[in-house]
C-alpha positions in Angstrom: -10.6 1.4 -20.3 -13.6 2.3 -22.8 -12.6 4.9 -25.4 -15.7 6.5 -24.4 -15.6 6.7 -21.0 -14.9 10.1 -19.1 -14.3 11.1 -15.6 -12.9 14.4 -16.0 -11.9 16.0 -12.9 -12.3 19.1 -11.0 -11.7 22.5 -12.7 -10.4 23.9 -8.9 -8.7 23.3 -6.1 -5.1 21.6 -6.8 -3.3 22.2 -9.8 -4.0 19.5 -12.9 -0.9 17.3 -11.9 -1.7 17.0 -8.3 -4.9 15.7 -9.4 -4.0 13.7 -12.4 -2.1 11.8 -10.0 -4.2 11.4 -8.1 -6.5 9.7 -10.1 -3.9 7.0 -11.7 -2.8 6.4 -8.3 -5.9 5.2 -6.9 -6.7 3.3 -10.6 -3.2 1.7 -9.7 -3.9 0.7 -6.3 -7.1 -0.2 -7.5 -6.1 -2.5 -9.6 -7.8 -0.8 -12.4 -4.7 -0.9 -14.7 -2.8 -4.3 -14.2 0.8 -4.8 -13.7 2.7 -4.8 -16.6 0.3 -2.7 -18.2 0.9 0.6 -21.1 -0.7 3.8 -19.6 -1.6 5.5 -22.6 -1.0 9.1 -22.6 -3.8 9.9 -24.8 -6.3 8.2 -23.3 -6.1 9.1 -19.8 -5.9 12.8 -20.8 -8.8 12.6 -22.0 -11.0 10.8 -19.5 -9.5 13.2 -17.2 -10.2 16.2 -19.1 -7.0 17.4 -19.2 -3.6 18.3 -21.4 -1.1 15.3 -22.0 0.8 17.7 -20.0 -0.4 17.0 -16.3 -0.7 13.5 -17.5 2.8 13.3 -18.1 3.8 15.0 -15.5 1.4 12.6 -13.1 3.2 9.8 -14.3 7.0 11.0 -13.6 6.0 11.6 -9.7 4.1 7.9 -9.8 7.4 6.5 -11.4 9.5 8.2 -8.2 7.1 6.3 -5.9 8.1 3.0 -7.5 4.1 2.5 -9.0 5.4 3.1 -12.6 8.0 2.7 -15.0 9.1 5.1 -17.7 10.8 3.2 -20.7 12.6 5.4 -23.3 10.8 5.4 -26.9 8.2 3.4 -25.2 6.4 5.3 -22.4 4.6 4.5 -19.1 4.0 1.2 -17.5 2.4 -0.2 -14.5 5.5 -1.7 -12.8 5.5 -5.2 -12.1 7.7 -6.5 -9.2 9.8 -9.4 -9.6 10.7 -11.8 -6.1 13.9 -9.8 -5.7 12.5 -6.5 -5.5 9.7 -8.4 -3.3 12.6 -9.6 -1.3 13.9 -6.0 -0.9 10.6 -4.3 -0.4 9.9 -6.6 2.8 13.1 -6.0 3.8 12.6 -2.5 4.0 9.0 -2.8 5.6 10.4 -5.0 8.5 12.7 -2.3 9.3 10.5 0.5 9.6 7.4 -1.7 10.9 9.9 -3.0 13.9 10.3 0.4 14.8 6.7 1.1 14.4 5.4 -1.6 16.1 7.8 -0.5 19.5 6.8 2.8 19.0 3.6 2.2 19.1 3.6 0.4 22.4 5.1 3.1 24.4 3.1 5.7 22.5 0.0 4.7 21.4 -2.9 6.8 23.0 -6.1 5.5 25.0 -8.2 5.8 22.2 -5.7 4.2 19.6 -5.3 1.3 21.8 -9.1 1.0 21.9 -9.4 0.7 18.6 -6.6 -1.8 18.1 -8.3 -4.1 20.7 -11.5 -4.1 18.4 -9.0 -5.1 15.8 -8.2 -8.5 17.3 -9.9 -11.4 15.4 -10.0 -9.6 12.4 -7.7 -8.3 9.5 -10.0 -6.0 8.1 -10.4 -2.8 10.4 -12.1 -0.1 12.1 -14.6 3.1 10.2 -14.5 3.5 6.2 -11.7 2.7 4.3 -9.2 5.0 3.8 -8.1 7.2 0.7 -6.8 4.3 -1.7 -3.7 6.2 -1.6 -2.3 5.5 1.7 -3.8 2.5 2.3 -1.6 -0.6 3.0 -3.9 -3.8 2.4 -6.9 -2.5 1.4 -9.4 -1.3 4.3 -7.3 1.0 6.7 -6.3 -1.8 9.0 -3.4 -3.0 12.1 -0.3 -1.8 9.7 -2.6 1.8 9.1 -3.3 2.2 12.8 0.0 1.4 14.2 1.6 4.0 11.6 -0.9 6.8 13.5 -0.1 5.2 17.1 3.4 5.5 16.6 3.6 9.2 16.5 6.3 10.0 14.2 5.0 11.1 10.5 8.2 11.3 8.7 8.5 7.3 9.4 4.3 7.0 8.9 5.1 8.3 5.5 8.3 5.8 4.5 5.9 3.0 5.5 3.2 4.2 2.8 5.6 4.6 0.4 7.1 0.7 0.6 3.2 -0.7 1.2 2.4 1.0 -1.9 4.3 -0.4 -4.0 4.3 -4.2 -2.1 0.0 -3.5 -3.0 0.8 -3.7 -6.7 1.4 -7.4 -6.3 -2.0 -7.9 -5.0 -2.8 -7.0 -8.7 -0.2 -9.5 -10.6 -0.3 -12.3 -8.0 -2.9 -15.7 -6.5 -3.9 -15.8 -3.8 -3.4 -18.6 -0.7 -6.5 -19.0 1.1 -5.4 -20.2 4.1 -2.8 -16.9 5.1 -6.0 -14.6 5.9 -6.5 -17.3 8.7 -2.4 -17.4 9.8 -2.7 -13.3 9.6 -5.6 -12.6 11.8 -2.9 -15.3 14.9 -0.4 -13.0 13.8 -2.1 -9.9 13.9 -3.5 -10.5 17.4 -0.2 -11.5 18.6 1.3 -8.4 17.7 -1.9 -6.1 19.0 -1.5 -8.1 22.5 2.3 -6.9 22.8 1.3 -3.3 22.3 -1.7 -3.3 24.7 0.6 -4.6 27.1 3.3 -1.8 26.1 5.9 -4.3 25.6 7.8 -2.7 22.7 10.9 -5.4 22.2 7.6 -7.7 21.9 5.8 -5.8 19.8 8.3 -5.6 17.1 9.6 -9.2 17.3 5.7 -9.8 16.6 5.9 -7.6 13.5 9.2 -9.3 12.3 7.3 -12.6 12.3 4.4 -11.5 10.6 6.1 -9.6 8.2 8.5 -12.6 7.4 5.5 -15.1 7.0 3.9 -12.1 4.7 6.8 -12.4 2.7 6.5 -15.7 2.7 2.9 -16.0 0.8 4.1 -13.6 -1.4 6.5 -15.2 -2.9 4.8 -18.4 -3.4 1.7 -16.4 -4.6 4.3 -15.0 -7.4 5.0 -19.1 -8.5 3.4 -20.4 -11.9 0.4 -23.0 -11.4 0.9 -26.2 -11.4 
């Protein structure tokens, strides 16, 4: 970031670490500051406006989320996933997206299940985008919606947590163009299952997607030829 530039925040409402974090976590997700990458104490203090204190502080909580790693005598880095953490992040999504994805078709509302059937020939999704925070793939999309529609917030919250972190290899990884195409199948495969309320379906449907997900990701994370 410039040396110059400033975005200090707000002088009320949460305390300094609440919003310090905030901050870095959408610059994260954002892609802002790359995998791999030093956060400099110094310098985000003071585009922020603040103490290195909240800064600090801001960056333990991001490192408990798995978004940044804390290296003795060196300080604060981006975290950069390697294919067996991918391996073990996926492997965590597909068991709580399963269970979302069944939940979902037995509890999804009228209104929920409207929107998912606007969702079906498309990845992106429905309204503005959400807070950079909790979103899983960008735009709030199927994953997003499906969290909601399954009712339970204490799983929601485990599946933001595990997205989070899979989004930072967005930042360090290619891209194969042809897996948008594969997702949207994918995706309206799984949206069909829970319209029809078929929750055994529904989460087989997830499984697949998730493994083929898991899939590009891995070969998005090989050297180019």
């Amino acid at each position: 970031m410039s040396s110059t530039e400033r975005t200090p925040i707000a002088r009320s409402g949460n305390s300094f670490s609440d919003q310090v974090e905030r901050a870095l976590r959408q610059q994260i997700l954002r892609g802002r500051h790359e995998p791999g990458a030093r956060l400099n104490e110094v310098e985000i203090a003071t585009e922020l406006g603040v103490s290195r204190g909240p800064v600090r502080e801001a960056m333990q909580r991001l490192a408990r989320d798995g978004l940044v790693e804390l290296q003795a005598h060196r300080g604060a880095f981006v975290r950069r996933l390697g294919p067996g953490e991918v391996r073990d992040l996926f492997e965590v999504r597909v068991a709580l997206e399963r269970t979302v994805a069944g939940l979902a078709a037995e509890r999804a509302t009228p209104e929920q299940r409207r929107q998912l059937a606007e969702l079906r020939g498309t990845t992106t999704a429905i309204g503005d985008p959400a807070p950079p925070d909790v979103r899983f793939q960008g735009p709030r999309d199927v994953h997003a919606l499906l969290a909601t529609a399954a009712g339970n917030a204490a799983l929601a919250s485990h599946v933001v947590l595990v997205n989070q972190e899979l989004q930072l290899l967005r930042a360090q990884s290619g891209q194969i163009p042809d897996r948008a195409e594969h997702a949207i199948h994918e995706h309206d495969d799984l949206i069909d299952a829970v319209l029809a309320g078929d929750a055994p379906r529904a989460a087989a449907a997830m499984e697949l997607h998730l493994g083929q997900a898991l899939e590009h990701a891995l070969r998005s994370m090989e050297p180019a030829d």
